[in-house]
C-alpha positions in Angstrom: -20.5 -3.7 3.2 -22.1 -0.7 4.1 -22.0 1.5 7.3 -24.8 3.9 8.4 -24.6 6.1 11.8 -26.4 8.7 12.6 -26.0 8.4 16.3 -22.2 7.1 16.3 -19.9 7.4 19.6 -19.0 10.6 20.5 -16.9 10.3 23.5 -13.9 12.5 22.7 -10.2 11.5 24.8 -10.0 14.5 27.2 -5.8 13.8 25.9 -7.0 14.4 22.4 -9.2 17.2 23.0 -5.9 19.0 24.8 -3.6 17.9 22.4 -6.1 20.1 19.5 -6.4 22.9 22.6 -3.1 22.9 22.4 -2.4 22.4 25.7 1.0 19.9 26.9 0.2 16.1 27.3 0.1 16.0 31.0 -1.4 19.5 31.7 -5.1 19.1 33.7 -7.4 21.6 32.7 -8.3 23.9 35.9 -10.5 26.7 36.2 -12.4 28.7 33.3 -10.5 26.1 31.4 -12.1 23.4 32.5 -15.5 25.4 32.5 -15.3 25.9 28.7 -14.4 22.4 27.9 -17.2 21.0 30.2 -20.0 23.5 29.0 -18.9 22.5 25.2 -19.0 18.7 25.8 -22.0 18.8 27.4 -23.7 21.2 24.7 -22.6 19.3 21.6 -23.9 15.7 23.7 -27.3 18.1 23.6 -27.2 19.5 20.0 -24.2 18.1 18.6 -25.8 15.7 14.9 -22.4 13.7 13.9 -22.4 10.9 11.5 -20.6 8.3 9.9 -21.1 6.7 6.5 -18.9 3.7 4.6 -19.3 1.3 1.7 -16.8 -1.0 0.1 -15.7 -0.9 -3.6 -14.4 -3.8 -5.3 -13.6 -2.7 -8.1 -9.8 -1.1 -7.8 -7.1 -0.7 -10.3 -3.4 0.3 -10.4 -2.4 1.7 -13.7 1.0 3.9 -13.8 0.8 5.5 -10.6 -2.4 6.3 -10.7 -5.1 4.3 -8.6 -9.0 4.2 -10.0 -11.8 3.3 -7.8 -15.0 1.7 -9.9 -13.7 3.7 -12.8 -12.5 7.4 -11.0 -9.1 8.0 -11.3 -7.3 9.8 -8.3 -3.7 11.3 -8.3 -2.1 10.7 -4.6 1.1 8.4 -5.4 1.3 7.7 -1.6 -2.2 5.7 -1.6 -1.1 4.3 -5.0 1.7 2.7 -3.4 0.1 2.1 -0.3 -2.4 -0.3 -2.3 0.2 -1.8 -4.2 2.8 -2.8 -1.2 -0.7 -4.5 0.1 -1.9 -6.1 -2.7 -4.8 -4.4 -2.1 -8.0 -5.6 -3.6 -10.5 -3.8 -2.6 -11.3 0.0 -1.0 -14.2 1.0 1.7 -14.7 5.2 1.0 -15.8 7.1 4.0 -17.5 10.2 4.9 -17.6 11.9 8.2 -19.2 14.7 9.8 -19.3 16.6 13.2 -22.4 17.9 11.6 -23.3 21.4 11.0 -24.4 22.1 14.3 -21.6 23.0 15.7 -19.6 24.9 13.2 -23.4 27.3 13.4 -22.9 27.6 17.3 -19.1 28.4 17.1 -20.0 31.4 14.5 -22.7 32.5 16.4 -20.3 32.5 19.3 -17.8 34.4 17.9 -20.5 37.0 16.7 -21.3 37.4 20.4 -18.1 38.4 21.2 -17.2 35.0 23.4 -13.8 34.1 21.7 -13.0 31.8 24.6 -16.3 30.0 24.3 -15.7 30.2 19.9 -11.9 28.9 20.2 -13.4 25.7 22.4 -16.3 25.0 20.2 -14.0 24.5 17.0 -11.7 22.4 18.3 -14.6 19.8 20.1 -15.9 20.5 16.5 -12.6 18.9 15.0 -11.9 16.8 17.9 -15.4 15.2 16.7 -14.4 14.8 13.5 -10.8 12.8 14.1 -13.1 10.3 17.0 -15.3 9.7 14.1 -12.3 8.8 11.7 -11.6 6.3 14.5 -14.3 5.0 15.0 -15.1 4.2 11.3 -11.5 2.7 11.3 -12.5 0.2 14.0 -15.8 -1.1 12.5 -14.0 -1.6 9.6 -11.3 -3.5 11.2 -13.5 -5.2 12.8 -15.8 -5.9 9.3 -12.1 -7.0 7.5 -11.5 -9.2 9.8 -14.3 -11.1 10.1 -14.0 -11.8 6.6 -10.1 -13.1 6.5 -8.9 -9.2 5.7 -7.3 -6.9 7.3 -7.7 -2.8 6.6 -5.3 -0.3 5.8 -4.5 3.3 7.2 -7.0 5.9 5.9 -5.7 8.5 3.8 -8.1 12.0 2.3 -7.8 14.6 -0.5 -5.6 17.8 0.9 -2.8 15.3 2.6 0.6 15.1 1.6 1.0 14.4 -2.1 -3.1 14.2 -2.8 -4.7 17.2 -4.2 -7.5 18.8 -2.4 -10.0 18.9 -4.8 -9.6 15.1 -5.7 -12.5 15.6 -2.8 -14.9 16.8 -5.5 -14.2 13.1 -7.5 -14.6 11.2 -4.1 -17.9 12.7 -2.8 -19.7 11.2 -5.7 -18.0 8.2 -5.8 -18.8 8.0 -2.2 -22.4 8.2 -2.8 -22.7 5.9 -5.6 -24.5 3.0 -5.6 -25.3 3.1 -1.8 -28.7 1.3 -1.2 -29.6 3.4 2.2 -30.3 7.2 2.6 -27.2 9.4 3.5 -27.1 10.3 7.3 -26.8 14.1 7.0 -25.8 17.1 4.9 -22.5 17.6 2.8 -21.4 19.2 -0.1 -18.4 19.9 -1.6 -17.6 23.4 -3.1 -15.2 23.6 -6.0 -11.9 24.4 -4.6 -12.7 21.3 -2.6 -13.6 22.9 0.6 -16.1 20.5 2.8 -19.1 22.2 4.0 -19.8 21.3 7.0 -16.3 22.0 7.4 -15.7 19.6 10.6 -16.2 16.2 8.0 -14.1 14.9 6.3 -13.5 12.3 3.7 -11.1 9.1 3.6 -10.2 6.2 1.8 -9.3 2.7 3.3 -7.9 0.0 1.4 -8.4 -3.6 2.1 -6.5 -6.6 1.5 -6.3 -10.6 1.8 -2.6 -11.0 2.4 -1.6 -10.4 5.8 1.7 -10.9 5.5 2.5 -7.8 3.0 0.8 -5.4 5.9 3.0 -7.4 8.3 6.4 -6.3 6.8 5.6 -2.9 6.3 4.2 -1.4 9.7 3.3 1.7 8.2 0.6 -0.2 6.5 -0.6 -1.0 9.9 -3.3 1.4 10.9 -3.1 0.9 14.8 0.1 3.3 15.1 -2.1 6.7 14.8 -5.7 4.6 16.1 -6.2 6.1 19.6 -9.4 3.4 19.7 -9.5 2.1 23.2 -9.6 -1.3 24.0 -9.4 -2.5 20.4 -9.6 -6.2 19.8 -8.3 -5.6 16.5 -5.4 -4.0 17.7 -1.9 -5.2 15.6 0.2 -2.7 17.2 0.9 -0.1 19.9 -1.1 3.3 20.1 2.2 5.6 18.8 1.2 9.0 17.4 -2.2 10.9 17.1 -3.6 11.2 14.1 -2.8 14.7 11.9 -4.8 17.7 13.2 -7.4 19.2 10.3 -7.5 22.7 12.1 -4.9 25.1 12.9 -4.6 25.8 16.6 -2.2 28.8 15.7 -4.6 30.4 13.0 -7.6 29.7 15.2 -5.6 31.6 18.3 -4.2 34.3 16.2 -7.4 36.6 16.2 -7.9 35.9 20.3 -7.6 38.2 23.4 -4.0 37.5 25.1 -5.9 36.5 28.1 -7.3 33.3 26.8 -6.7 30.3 29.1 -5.5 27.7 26.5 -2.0 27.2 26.3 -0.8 29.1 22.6 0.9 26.2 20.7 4.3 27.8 19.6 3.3 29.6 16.1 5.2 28.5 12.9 6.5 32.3 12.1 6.4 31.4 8.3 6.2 34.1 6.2 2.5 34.0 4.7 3.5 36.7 1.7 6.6 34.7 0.8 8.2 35.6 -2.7 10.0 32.3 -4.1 12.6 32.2 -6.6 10.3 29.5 -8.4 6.7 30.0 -9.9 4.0 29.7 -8.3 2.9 26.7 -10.9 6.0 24.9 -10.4 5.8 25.1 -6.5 2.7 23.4 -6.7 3.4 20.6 -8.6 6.5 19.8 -6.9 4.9 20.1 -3.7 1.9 17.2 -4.7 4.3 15.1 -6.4 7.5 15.1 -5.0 7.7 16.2 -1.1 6.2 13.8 1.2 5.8 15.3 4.9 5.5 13.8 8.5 4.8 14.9 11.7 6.7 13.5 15.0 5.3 13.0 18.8 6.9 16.2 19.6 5.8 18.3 17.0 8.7 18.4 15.0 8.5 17.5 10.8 10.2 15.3 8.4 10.4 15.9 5.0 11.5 14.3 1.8 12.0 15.9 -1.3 12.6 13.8 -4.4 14.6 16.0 -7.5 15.5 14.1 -10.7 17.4 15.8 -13.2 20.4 14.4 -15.6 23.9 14.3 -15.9 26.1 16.8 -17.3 27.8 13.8 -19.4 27.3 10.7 -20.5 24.4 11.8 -23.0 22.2 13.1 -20.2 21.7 10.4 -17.8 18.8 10.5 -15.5 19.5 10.9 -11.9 17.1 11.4 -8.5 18.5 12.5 -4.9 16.3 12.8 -2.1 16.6 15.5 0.4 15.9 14.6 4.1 14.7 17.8 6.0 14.0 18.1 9.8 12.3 20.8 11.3 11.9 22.0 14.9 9.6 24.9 16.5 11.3 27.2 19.1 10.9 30.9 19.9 12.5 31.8 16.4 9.8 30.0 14.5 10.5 26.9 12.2 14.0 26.1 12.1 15.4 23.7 10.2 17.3 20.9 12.8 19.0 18.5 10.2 19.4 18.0 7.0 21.2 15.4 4.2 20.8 15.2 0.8 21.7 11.5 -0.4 21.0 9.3 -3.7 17.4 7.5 -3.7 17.8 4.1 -3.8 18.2 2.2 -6.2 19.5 5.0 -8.8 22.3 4.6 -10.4 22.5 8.0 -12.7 25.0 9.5 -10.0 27.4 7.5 -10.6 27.6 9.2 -14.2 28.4 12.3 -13.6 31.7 13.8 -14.4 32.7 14.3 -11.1 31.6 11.4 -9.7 34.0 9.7 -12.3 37.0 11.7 -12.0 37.2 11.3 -7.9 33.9 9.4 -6.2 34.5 9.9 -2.8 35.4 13.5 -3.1 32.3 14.2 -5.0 29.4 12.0 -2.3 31.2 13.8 0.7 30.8 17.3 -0.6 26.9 16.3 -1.2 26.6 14.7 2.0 28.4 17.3 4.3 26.6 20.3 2.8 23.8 21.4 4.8 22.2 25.0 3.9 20.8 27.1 6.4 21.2 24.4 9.4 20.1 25.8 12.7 18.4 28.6 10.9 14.4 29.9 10.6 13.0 28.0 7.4 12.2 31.3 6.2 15.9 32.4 5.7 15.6 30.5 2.1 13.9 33.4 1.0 16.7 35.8 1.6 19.5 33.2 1.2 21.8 34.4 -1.5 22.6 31.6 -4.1 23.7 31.4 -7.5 21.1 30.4 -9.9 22.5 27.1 -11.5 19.6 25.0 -12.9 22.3 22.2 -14.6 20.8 19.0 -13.3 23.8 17.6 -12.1 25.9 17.8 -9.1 28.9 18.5 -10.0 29.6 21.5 -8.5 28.6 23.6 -5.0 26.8 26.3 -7.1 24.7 23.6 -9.3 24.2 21.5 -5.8 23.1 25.0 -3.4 20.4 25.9 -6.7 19.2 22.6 -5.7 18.9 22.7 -2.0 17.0 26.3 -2.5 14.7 24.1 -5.2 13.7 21.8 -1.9 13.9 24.1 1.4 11.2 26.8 -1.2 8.8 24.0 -2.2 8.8 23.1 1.7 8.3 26.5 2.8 5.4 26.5 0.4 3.8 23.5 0.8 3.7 24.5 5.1 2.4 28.3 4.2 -0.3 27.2 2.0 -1.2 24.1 4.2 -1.6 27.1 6.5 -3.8 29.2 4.4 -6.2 26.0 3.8 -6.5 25.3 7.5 -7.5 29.5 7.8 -10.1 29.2 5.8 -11.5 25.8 7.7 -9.8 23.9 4.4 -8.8 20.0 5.1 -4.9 20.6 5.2 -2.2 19.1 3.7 -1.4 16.6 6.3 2.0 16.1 7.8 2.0 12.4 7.9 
């Protein structure tokens, strides 16, 4: 199978085009509002070169936790597992591009001194880019099905738990072996960065057995698929898909005066100083915190630690930390948080304390919840002993721990940040 489009669909939802404006669900644009969004349409339907391009590979492989696609090995653990709770057999890679076009006309805008005109033309430009990645997602629906298959959620380099520049080990693989010419320009610099910026790159897997996707609805693509009218369609329309521009950054160098409606900024401190290296907050960050974004803008988080047991010879152990996070006018504040055993472990249940009195020990863990109701950015000034044990036997030993997850979260949302200021794909919350 192989997909070719240089004259795809580009009839953006005017509900997803506000939703990237940042404008409320059910506010109508009125006014110079509705000007600017009007005039853009209409210029992009005039200039605007998009394009889509697919083609299925066969040849997929699970080894570790690493998946490989006709021989390339590529390091998100979420599409690993994704392909193996599906039985997956088979992927179809994608490429997508609102075409350069646009992201020329919004500089040349911005040049001109028309912010208001600049602001409008990047998101379309992005807007463009997440109607293409549904698009592709229905034709290949579509293509699955008619061969007794059924298609899995997309996922790209720079989303949660998949490095960025696994982009520069896709784009070839991408282009391998297709048998007709590529639709438009694209490169990939080395830091990963897509230029034209508004594309973007994806992976889809496929699969035979219905019945895995079935049981596991997040393997079901329709819940973030704002396709309309889909015949395909296995489930309700829920939640849109992750935005691949910042609203807040693009806003941030704009008069006061402009007629969008400012999403609520994130008030992260972008010069943060973490009581963890740099290295060690990056690693964490693509292998062990997994993020999601909710209907009304708030975040989930889980952070995986493993460490060992004071006793016992040094049992392995692993907790996961659930974080919530909310947006009001004192930036990102943290609305709940737990820390529990993963499932499944049974290292816990070695520790000293845990022997001695059980049910002493799990309330302590589950009752203590650091910095609740506070800005996400109080970590940094949150005065905690420095306890690395990696048990939990003790407040100090469990607080070190809390700090380890609320800093790599902080991170992981500041650089996701910094990516989407320099037109990077970000590290999704999905």
């Amino acid at each position: 199978m192989e997909l070719v489009d240089n004259k795809p669909d580009v009839s953006v939802q005017e509900a997803e085009f506000k939703r990237l404006l940042g404008y409320p669900r059910r506010h109508e644009l009125e006014d110079r509002a509705r000007e600017l969004a009007d005039a853009t349409r209409q210029w992009f339907a005039e200039h605007g070169r998009p394009w889509i391009y697919a083609r299925k590979a066969d040849a997929v492989e699970l080894v570790g936790e690493r998946l490989i696609i006709s021989g390339t090995k590529f390091s998100s653990k979420h599409l690993h597992d994704q392909f193996k709770t599906a039985e997956a057999h088979g992927a179809v890679l994608v490429a997508v591009s609102a075409g350069r076009e646009c992201e020329e006309k919004a500089r040349e805008l911005w040049q001109a001194g028309k912010p208001d005109e600049y602001f409008f033309m990047e998101m379309f430009g992005s807007a463009v880019v997440e109607h293409l990645v549904t698009v592709a997602s229905g034709r290949i629906c579509g293509w699955a099905d008619s061969q007794k298959m059924v298609a899995l959620p997309h996922y790209s380099p720079g989303y949660s738990g998949w490095d960025v520049a696994d982009q520069n080990k896709l784009w070839p693989l991408i282009r391998q072996n297709r048998t007709q010419g590529f639709p438009g320009p694209l490169e990939v610099m080395d830091t990963g960065m897509l230029r034209p910026k508004k594309s973007l790159l994806a992976v889809f897997g496929v699969t035979r057995h219905l019945d895995k996707v079935q049981s596991a609805r997040h393997l079901v693509p329709c819940g973030n698929c704002f396709l309309p009218n889909c015949q395909y369609r296995r489930a309700p329309h829920k939640h849109s898909p992750p935005q691949i521009e910042s609203v807040n950054r693009l806003q941030s160098d704009l008069p006061e005066n402009l007629p969008a409606k400012r999403a609520s900024a994130s008030g992260l401190n972008q010069n943060a100083k973490y009581s963890v290296g740099t290295k060690a907050l990056r690693k964490w960050s693509q292998e062990r915190l997994e993020l999601k974004t909710l209907p009304d803008g708030s975040v989930e988080a889980l952070f995986r630690y493993e460490g060992t047991t004071c006793s016992n010879l040094g049992q392995p152990l692993e907790f996961h930390y659930h974080i919530k996070l909310g947006l009001s006018e004192r930036g990102c504040i943290i609305s709940d948080a737990l820390c529990v055993p993963a499932p499944g472990d049974i290292g816990h249940t070695k520790q000293c304390e845990f022997l001695a009195d059980a049910g002493s020990l799990m309330d302590h863990i589950a009752g203590e919840k650091p910095l609740l109701g506070k800005p996400l950015d109080d970590v940094l000034t949150w005065a905690r002993p420095h306890s690395p044990s990696g048990c939990y036997c003790d407040a100090d030993r469990r607080a070190h721990k809390w700090g380890l997850a609320l800093e790599v979260l902080h991170f992981t949302l500041v650089q996701r940040e910094k990516r989407l200021a320099n037109g990077q794909p970000a590290t999704i919350l999905k």
